[in-house]
C-alpha positions, -999 to 999 in steps of 0.1 A, spaced: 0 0 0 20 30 -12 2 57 3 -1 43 33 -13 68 64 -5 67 103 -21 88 125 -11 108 155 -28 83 174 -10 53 158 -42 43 135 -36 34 102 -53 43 72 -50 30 39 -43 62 25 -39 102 38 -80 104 24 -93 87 51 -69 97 77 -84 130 77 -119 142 95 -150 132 91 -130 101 74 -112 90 102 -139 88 124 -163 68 96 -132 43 91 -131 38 130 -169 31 130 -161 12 99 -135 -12 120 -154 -10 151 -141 -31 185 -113 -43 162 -98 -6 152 -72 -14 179 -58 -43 156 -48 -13 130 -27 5 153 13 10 152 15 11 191 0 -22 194 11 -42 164 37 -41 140 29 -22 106 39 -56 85 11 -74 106 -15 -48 101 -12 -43 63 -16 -75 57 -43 -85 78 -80 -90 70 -95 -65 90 -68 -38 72 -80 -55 41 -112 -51 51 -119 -17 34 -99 -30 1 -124 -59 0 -158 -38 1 -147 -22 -32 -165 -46 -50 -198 -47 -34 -203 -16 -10 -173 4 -14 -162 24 17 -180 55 21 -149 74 21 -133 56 -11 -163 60 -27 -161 100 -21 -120 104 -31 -114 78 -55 -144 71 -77 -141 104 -101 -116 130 -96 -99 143 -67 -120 163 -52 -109 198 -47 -117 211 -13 -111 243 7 -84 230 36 -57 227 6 -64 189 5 -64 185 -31 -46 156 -37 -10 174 -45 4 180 -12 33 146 -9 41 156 22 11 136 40 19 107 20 40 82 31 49 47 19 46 14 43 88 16 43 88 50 49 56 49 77 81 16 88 112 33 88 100 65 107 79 44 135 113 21 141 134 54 143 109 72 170 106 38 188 140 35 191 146 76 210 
């Protein structure tokens, strides 16, 4: 998953889109009593992008896609008035880079 987003709270998204509000908390909802199985502070980021309930979003493309993915990723980008528009990098990380960074602030 190449744009792969971690929270401040150690949630992780599938991408910086659903990371953000309202999103975030729809995708928690989404997850429910398991959102604690997508989080960096409890699990390793290897185990949680590649577990079913990550997966879980991926998989309802085909029948009920994800509210969220539904609203970013079935047309174009929206463009929206927080400066969100789909060009900014910088909230975009890779799962190395997410990996890298949480193994070099674990380590301090």
């Amino acid at each position: 998953m190449e744009g792969t987003y971690i929270s401040a709270d150690g949630t992780v998204f599938p991408c910086c889109w659903l990371g953000n509000h309202p999103w975030s908390r729809e995708y928690k909802e989404f997850h429910g009593d398991k959102i604690e199985s997508l989080n960096v502070l409890v699990h390793e980021l290897t185990t949680i992008i590649q577990s079913k309930e990550f997966l879980k979003v991926e998989d309802s493309w085909e029948a009920q896609p994800f509210a969220g993915c539904r609203h970013f990723c079935s047309g174009p980008i929206p463009q929206t008035t927080d400066g969100m528009d789909g060009t900014n990098e910088v909230v975009r990380l890779s799962v190395e880079a997410a990996a890298n960074e949480y193994k070099r602030q674990s380590e301090k």
